[in-house]
C-alpha positions as a Markdown table, in Angstrom:
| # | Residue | x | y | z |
|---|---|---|---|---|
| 1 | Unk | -3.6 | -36.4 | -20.6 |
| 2 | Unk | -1.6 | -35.1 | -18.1 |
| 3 | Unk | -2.0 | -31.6 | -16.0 |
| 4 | Unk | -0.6 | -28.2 | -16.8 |
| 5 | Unk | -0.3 | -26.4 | -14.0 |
| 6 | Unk | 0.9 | -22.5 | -13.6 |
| 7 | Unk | 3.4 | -21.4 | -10.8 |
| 8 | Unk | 2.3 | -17.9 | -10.6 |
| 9 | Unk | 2.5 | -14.5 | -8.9 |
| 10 | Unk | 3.4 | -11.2 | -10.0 |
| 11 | Unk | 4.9 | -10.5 | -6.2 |
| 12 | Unk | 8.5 | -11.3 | -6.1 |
| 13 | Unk | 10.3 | -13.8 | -3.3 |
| 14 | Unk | 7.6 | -15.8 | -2.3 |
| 15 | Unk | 9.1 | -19.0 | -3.1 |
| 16 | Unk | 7.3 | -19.5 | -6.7 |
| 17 | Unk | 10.7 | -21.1 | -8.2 |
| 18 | Unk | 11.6 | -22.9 | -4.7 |
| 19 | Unk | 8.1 | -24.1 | -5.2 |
| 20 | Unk | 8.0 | -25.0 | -8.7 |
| 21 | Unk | 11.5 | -27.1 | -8.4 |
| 22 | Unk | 10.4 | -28.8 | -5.2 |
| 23 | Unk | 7.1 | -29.5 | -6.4 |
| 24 | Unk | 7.9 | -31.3 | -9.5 |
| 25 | Unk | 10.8 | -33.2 | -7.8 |
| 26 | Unk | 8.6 | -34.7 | -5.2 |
| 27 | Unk | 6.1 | -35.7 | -8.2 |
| 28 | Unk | 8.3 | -37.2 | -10.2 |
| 29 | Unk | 10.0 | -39.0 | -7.0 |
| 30 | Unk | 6.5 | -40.2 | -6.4 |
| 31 | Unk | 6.4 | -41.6 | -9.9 |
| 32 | Unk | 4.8 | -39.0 | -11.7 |
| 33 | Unk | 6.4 | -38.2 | -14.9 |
| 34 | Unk | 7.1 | -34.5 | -14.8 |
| 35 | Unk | 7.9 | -31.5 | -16.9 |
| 36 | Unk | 9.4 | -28.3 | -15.7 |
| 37 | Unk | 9.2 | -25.0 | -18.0 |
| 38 | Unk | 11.2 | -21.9 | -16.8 |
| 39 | Unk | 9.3 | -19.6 | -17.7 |
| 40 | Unk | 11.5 | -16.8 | -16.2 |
| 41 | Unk | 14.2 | -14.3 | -17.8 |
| 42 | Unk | 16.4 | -15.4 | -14.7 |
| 43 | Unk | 16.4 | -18.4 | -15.3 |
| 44 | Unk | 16.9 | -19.9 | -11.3 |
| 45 | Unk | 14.7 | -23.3 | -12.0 |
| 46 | Unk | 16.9 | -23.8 | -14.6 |
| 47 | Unk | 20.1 | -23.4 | -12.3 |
| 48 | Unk | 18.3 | -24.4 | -9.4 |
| 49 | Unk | 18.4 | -28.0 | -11.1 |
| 50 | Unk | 22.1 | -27.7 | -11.8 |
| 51 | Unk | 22.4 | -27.1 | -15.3 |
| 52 | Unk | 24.5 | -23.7 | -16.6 |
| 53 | Unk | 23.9 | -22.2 | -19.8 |
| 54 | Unk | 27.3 | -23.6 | -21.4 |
| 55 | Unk | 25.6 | -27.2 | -21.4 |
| 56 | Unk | 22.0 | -25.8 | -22.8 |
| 57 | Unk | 20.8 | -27.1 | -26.1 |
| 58 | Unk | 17.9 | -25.3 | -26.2 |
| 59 | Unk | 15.8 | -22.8 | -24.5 |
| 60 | Unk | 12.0 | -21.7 | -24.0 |
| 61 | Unk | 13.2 | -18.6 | -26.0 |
| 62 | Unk | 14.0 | -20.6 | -29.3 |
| 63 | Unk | 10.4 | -22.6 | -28.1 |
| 64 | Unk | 8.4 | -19.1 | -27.9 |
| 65 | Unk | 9.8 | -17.1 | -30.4 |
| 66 | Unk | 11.7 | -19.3 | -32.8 |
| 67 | Unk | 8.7 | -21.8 | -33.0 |
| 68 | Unk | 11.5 | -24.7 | -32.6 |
| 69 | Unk | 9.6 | -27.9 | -31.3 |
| 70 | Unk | 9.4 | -28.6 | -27.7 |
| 71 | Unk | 10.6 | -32.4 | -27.3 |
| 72 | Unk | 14.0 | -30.6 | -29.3 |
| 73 | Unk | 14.5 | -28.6 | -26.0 |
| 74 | Unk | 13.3 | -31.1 | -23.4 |
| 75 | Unk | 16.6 | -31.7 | -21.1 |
| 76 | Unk | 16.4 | -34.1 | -18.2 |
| 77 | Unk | 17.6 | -33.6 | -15.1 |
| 78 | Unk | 19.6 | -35.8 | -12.5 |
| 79 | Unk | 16.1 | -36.9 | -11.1 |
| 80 | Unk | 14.7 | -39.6 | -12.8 |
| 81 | Unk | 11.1 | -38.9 | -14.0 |
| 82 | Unk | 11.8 | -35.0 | -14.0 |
| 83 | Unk | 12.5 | -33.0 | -17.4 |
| 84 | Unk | 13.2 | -29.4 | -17.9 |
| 85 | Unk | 12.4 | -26.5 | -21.0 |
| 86 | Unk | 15.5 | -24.5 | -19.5 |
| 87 | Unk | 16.0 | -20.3 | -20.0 |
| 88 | Unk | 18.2 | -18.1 | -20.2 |
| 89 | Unk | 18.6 | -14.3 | -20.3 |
| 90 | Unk | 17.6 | -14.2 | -23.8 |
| 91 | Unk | 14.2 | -14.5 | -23.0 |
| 92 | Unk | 14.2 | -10.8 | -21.7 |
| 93 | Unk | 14.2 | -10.2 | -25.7 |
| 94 | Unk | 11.2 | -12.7 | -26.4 |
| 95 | Unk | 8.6 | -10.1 | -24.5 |
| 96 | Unk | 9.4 | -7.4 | -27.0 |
| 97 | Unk | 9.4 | -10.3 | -30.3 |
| 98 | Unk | 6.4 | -11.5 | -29.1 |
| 99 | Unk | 4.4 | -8.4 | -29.1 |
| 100 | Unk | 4.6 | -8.3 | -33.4 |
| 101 | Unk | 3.2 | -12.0 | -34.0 |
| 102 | Unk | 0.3 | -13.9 | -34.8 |
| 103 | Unk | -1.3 | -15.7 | -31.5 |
| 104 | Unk | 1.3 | -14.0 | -29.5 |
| 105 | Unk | -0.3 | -15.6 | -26.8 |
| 106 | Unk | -0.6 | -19.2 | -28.0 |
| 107 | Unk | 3.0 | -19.7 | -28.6 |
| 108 | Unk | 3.6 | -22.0 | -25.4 |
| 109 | Unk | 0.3 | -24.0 | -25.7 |
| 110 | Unk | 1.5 | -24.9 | -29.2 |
| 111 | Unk | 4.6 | -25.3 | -28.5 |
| 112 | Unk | 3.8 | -28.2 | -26.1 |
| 113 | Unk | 1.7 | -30.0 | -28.3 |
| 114 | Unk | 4.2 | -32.8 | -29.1 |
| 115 | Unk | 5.1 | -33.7 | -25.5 |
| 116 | Unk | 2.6 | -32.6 | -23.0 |
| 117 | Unk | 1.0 | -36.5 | -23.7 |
| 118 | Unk | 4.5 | -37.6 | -22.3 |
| 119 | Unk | 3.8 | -36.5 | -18.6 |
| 120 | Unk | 1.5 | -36.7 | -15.8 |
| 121 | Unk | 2.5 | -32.8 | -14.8 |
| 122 | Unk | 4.0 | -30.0 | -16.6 |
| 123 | Unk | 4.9 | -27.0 | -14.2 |
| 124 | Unk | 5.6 | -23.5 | -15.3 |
| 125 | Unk | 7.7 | -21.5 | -13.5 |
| 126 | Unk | 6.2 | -18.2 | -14.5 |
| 127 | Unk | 7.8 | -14.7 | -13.9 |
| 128 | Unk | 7.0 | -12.3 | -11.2 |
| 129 | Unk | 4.4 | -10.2 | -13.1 |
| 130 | Unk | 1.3 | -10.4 | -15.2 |
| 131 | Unk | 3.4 | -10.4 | -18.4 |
| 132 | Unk | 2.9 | -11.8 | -22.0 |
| 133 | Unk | 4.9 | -14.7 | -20.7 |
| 134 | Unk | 2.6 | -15.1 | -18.1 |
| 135 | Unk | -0.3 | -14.9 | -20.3 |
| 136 | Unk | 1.6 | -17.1 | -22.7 |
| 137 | Unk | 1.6 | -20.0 | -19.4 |
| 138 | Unk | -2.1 | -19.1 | -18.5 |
| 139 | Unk | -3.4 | -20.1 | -22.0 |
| 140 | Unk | -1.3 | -23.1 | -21.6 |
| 141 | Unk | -2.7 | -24.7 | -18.1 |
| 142 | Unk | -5.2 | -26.0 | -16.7 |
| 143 | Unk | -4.5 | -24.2 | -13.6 |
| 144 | Unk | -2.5 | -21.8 | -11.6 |
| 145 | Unk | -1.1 | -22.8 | -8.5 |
| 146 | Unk | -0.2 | -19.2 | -6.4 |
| 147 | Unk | 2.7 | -19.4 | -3.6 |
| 148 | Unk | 2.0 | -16.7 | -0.9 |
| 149 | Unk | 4.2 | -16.2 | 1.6 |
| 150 | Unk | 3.1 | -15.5 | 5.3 |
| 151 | Unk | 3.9 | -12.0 | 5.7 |
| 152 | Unk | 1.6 | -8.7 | 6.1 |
| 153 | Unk | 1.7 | -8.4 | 2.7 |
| 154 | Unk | 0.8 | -11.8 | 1.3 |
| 155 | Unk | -2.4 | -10.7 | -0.2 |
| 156 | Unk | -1.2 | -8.0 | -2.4 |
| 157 | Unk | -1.5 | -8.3 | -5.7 |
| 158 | Unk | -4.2 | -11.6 | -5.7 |
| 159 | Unk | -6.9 | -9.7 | -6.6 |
| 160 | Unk | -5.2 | -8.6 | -9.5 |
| 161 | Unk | -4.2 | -12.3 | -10.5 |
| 162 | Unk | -7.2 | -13.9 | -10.3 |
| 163 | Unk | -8.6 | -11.3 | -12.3 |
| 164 | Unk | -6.5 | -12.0 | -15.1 |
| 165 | Unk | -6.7 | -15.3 | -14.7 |
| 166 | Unk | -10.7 | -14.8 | -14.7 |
| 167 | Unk | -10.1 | -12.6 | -18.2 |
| 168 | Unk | -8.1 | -15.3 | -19.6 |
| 169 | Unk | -10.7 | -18.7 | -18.8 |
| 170 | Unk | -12.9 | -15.8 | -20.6 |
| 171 | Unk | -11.0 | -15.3 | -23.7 |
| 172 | Unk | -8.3 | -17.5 | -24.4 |
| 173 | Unk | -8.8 | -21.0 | -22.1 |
| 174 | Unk | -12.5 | -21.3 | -20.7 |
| 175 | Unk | -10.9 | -24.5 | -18.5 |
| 176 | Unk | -8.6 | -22.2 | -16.3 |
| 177 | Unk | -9.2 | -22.5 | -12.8 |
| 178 | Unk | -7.3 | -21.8 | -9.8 |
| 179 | Unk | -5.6 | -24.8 | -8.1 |
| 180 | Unk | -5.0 | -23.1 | -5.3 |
| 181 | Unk | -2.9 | -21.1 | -2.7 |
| 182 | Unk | 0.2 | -22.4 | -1.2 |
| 183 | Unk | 1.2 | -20.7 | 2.1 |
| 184 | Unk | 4.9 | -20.2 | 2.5 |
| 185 | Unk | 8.0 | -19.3 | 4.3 |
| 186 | Unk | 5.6 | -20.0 | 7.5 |
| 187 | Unk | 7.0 | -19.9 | 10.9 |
| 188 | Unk | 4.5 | -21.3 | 13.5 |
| 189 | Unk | 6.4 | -19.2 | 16.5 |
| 190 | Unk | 5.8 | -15.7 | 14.6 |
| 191 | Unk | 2.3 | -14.9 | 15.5 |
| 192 | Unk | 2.0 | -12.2 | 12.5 |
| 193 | Unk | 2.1 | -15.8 | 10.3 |
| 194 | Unk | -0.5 | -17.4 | 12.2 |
| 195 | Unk | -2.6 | -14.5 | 11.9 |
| 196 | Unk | -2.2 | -14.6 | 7.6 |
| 197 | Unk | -2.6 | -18.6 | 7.7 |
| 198 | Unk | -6.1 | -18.0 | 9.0 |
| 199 | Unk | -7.1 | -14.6 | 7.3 |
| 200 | Unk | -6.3 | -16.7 | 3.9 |
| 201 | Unk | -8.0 | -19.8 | 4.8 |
| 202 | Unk | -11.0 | -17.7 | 6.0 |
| 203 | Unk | -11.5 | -16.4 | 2.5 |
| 204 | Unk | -9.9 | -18.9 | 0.6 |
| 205 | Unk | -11.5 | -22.4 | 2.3 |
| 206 | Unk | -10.8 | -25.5 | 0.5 |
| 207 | Unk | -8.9 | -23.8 | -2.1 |
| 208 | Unk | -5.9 | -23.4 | 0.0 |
| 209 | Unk | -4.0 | -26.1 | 0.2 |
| 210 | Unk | -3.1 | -28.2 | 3.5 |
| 211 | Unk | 0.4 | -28.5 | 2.9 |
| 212 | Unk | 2.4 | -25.3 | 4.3 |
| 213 | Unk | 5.5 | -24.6 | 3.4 |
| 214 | Unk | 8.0 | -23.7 | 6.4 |
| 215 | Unk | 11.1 | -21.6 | 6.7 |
| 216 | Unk | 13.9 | -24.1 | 6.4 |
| 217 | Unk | 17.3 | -23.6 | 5.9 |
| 218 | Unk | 18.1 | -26.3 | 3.7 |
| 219 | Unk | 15.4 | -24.6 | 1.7 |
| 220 | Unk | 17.6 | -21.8 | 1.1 |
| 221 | Unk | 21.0 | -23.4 | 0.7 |
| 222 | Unk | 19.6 | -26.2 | -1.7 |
| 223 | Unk | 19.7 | -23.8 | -5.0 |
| 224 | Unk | 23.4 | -23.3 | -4.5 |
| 225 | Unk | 24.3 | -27.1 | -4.5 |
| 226 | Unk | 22.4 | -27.2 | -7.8 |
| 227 | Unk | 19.2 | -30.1 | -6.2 |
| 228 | Unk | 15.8 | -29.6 | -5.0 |
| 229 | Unk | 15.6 | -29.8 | -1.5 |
| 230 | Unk | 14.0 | -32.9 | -1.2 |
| 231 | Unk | 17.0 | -34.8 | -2.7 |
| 232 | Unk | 19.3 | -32.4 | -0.8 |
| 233 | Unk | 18.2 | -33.4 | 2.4 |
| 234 | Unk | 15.0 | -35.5 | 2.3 |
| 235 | Unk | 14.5 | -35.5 | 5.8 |
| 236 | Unk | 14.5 | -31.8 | 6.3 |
| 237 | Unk | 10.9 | -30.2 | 7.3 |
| 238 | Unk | 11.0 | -28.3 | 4.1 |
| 239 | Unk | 11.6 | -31.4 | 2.0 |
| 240 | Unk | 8.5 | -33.1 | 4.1 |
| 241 | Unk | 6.3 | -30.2 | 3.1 |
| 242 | Unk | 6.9 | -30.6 | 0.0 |
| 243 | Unk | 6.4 | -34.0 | -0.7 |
| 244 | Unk | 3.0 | -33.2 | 1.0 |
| 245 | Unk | 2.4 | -30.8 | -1.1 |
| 246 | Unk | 2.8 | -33.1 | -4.3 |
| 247 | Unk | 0.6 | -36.2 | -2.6 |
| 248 | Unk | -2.1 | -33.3 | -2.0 |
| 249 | Unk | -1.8 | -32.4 | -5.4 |
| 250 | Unk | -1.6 | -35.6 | -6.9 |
| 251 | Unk | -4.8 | -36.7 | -4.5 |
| 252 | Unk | -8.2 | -37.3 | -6.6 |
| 253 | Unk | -10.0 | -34.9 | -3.8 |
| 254 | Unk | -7.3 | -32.0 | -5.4 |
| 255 | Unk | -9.7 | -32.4 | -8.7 |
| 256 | Unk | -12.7 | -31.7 | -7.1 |
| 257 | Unk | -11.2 | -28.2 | -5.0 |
| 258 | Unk | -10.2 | -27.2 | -8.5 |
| 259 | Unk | -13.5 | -27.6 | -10.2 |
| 260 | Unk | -15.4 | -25.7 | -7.4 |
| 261 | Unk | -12.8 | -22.9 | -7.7 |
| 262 | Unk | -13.0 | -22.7 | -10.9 |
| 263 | Unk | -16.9 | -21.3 | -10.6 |
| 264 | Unk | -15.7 | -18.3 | -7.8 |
| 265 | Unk | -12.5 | -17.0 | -9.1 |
């Protein structure tokens, strides 16, 4: 059985989608079979991957709130090894659906039950707050990987994360744990980022990860050609983060960081 892991904070722009798309390219690249879910109302790992909504046959809305069956909206992507559970704007609607139903909040944890065998990763993409979507990708993973970018600010709003993610290993998925923290957008010559890079590994320890995440231009400009970065240009230092980032992850050490967090979030 493969991992489910949670892209996830409620603070906008700090490269959770750059991260999810970049993330599962590099595992799959690396041989890991690997399943994207956008999980957010805008959609941008679904366009970030190239595809447009005319050439959609299925979305996590009709997955959530339809009950259709997953491997039905499973698209794959040019990368070999990499599928996608697009969205579209229509899943603005599926927060206000959701609220009348049965298991509101199991709805994507069911819904993955005929595929999540098929993969050695499934990322969600979730949206920028604690919302029943969110909730909906919390009871679905093992654990929630949290992008922070390197700015004043980067620690506003964790607390508030891992609390919920502490209320739902409590009452809806006791295996939660935090994967850990991914530093972003980091620019060694600013000392301001220096600064958060050791305030957050002071606190954080082992459950930050080693791989940082610079600012890179070809970063940016890779979600408008429709790629992930590292098939954009592969020899960019943003692309070499990030297939860091999924050797960490993949690592057999990564396991044993996640079950220690697991006990202090």
């Amino acid at each position: 059985m493969g991992r489910t892991i949670a892209v996830a904070n409620q603070k906008g722009g700090v490269g959770k989608t750059t991260t999810a798309i970049n993330l599962g390219a590099a595992l799959a690249l690396d041989g890991h079979p690997t399943l994207l879910i956008d999980l957010d109302p805008q959609g941008s790992t679904t366009t970030g991957l190239g595809m447009r909504a005319a050439g959609i046959s299925g979305t996590t809305y009709e997955l959530l709130v339809e009950g259709r069956p997953a491997v039905d909206v499973v698209q794959h992507t040019a990368i070999e090894g990499l599928d996608l559970l697009p969205s579209t704007r229509e899943l603005v609607g599926a927060e206000v659906e959701l609220v009348a139903m049965a298991a509101r909040e199991q709805k994507l944890h069911e819904a993955l039950a005929t595929v999540r065998g098929r993969y050695a990763f499934v990322l969600i993409d979730c949206p920028p707050s604690l919302s029943l979507l969110t909730v909906n990708a919390l009871r679905a993973a093992d654990g929630v990987l949290v992008p922070l970018q390197c700015e004043y600010y980067a620690l506003e709003g964790l607390s508030a994360l891992l609390d919920t993610i502490g209320r739902v290993r409590e009452t809806l998925n006791s295996r939660l744990a935090l994967e850990g923290l991914l530093l972003t957008m980091f620019d060694r010559r600013n000392s301001l980022a220096r600064q958060v890079e050791e305030e957050v590994r002071h606190h954080f320890g082992d459950q930050v990860f080693r791989a940082v995440i610079p600012r890179n231009v070809r970063v940016s400009e890779s979600p408008s050609h429709g790629m992930p970065v590292v098939r954009y240009d592969p020899s960019s230092r943003g692309a070499t983060a990030y297939r860091a980032l999924a050797r960490e992850l993949a690592g057999p050490a990564r396991a044993d960081t996640v079950r220690g967090a697991a006990q202090v979030v």
